[in-house]
C-alpha positions in Angstrom: 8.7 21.9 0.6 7.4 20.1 -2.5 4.5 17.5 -2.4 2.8 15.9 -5.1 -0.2 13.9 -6.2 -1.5 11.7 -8.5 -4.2 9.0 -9.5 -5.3 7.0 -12.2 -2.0 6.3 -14.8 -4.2 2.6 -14.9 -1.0 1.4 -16.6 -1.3 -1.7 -18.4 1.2 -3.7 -20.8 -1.3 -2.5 -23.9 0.4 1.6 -23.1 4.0 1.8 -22.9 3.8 5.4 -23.8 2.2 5.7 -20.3 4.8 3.3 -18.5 7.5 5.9 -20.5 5.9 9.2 -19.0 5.5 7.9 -15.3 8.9 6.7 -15.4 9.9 10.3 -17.1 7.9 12.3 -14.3 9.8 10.2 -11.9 13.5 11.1 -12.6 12.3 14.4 -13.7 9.3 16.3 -11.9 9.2 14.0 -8.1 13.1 13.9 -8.2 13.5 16.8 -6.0 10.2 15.9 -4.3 9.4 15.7 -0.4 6.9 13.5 -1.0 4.8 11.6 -3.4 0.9 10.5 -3.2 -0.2 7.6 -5.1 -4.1 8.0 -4.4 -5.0 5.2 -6.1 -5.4 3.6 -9.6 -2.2 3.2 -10.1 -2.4 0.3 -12.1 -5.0 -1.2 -14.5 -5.4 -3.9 -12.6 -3.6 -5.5 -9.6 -4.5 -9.4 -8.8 -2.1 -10.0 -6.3 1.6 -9.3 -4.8 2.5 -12.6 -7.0 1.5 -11.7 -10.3 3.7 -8.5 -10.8 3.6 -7.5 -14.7 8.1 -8.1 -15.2 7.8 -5.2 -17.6 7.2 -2.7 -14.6 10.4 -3.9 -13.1 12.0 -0.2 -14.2 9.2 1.4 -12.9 9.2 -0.6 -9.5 13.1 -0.1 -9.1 12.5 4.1 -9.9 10.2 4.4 -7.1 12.5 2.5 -4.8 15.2 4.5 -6.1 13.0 7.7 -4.9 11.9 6.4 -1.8 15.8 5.6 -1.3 17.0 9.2 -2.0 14.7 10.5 0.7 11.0 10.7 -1.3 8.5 9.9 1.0 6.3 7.3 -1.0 2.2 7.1 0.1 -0.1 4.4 -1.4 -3.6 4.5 -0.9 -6.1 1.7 -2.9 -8.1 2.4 -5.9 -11.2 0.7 -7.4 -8.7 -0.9 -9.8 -5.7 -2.0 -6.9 -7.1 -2.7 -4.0 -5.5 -5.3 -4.0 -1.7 -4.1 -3.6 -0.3 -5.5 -0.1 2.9 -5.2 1.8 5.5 -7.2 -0.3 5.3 -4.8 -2.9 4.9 -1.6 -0.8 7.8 -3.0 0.7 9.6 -3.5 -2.6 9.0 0.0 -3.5 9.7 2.0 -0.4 5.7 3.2 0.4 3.3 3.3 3.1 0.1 2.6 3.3 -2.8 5.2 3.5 -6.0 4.3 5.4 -9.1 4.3 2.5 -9.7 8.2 4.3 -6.3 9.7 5.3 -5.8 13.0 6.7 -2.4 14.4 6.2 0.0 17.4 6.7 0.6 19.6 3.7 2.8 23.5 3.9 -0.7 25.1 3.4 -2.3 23.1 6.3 -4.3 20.1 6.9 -5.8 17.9 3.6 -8.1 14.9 3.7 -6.8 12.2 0.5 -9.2 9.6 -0.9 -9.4 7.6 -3.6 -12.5 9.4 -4.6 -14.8 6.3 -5.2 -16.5 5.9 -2.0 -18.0 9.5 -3.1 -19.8 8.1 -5.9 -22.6 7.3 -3.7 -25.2 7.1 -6.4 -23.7 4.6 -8.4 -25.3 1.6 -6.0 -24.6 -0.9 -8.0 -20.6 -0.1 -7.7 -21.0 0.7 -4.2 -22.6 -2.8 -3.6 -19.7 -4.7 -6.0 -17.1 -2.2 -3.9 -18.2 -3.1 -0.3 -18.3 -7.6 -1.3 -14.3 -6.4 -3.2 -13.2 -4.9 -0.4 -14.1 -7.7 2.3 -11.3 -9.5 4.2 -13.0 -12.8 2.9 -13.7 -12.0 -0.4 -9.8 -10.8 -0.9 -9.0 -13.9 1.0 -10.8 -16.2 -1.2 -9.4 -14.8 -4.3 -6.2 -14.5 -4.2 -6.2 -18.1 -3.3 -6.5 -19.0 -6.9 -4.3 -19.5 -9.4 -3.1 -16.7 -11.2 -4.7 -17.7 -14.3 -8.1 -17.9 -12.6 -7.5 -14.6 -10.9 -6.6 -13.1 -14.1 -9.9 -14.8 -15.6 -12.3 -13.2 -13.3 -10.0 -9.4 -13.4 -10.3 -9.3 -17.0 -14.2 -10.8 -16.8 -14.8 -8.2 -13.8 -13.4 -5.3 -16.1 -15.5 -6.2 -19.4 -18.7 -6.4 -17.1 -17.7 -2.5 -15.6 -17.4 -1.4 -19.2 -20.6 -2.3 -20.2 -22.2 -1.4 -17.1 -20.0 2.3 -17.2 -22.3 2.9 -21.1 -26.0 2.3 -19.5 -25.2 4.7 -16.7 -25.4 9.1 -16.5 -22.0 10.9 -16.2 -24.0 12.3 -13.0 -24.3 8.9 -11.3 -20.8 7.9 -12.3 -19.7 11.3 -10.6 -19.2 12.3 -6.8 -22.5 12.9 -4.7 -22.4 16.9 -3.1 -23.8 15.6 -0.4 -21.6 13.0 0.6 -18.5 15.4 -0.3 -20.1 18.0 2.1 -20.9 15.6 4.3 -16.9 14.0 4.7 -15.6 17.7 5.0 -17.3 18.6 7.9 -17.5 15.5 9.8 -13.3 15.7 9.5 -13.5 19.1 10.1 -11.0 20.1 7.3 -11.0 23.0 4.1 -9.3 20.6 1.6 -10.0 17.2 -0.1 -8.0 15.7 -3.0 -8.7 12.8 -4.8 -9.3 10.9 -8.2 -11.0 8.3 -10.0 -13.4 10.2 -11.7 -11.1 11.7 -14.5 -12.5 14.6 -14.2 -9.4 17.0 -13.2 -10.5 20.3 -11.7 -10.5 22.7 -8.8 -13.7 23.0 -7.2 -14.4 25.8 -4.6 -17.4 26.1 -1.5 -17.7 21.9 -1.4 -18.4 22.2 2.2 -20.5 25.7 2.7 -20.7 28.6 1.0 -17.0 30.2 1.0 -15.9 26.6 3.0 -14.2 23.5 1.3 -12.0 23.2 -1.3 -11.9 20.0 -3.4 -9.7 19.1 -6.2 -10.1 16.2 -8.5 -7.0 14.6 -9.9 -6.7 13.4 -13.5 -6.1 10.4 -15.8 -3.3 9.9 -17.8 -4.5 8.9 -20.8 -3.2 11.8 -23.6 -2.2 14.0 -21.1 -0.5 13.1 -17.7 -1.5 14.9 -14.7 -0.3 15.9 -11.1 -0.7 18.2 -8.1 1.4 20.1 -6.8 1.5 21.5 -3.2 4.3 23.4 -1.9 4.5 26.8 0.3 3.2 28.8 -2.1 -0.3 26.5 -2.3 -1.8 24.2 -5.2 -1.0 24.1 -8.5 -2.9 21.5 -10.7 -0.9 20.4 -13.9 -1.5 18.5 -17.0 1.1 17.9 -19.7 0.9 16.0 -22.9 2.0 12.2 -23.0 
């Protein structure tokens, strides 16, 4: 059994080179996949089912093309596409994954995440995360025009640049306590997740020889992915 993961491509019409290798890892690494985790990130930014980016179009019809041959397709919301909703899940073959998803892996049990939530000391984000992520909020926005949605994405994004330069990598990095704290409260040995581009294995997360945690990587010059099968984890980057 093959399963694989990955976060944070954040493709956008400004890096075709990215579009290129996803669409690449597609035909190539996931085509003899079981399954395929999307945890998040996926895109740049997302601002509604409506506004779909045409030049994706071969990357949409890949995935459904995967999902079709018998790749199980998981989606699970990022910081930067929280905003992806049935018709395109639909269009692509996936399901849904609860913002804190246990699943079934060969080697046993894993909790997936996004990885944000964990950044418990960033308030500010934590604050801006908790207004995005309310029904009414979502609601409101996607209400407006495109143009206006776009508007306030791209206004949204400059602001979380500037902020990102005034604050510590620590900050901007998951809290130890709050990762200890989700693996026992599940009750499970292994996290995975993303979004803070730092890729890496990290080992006694939950207690001392307890709780495994790996961190899933951008692609930015180098594409990354996990792979689980019945031998265990394997963590792999490759250039772009």
């Amino acid at each position: 059994m093959k399963v694989l993961f990955i976060s944070d491509l954040h493709l956008k019409a400004e890096r075709p080179d990215i579009t290129r290798a996803f669409l690449h890892f597609l035909s190539e690494t996931a085509a003899d996949a079981d399954a395929l985790y999307l945890l998040g990130d996926i895109f740049e930014a997302w601002i509604g089912d409506d506004a779909q980016e045409p030049q994706f179009n071969p990357l949409f019809n890949a995935l459904k093309s995967l999902s079709e041959r018998g790749c199980r397709l998981y989606f699970q919301h990022g910081n930067r596409d929280f905003l992806v909703g049935n018709q395109f899940l639909t269009k692509i073959g996936a399901t849904l994954l609860e913002e804190k998803q246990r699943i079934d892996l060969p080697i046993g049990s894993a909790l997936v995440m996004h990885g944000d939530q964990l950044c418990t000391d960033d308030k500010d984000y934590q604050q801006f995360r908790a207004l995005v992520r309310s029904p009414n909020w979502q609601q409101a926005f996607l209400a407006k025009p495109i143009n206006e949605r776009l508007a306030i994405a791209q206004q949204l994004r400059a602001t979380s640049q500037q902020l990102a330069t005034e604050k510590s990598n620590e900050i901007m990095d998951v809290n130890p306590l709050a990762v200890s704290t989700v693996l026992r409260e599940e009750k499970i040995e292994l996290l995975i997740h993303g979004h803070t581009h730092r890729p890496a294995i990290h080992y006694n997360q939950r207690s001392n020889e307890h709780g495994t945690r790996v961190v899933l990587g951008d692609w930015d010059t180098k594409l990354w992915y996990l792979e689980c099968n019945d031998n265990g984890l394997l963590l792999v980057d490759e250039p772009i």
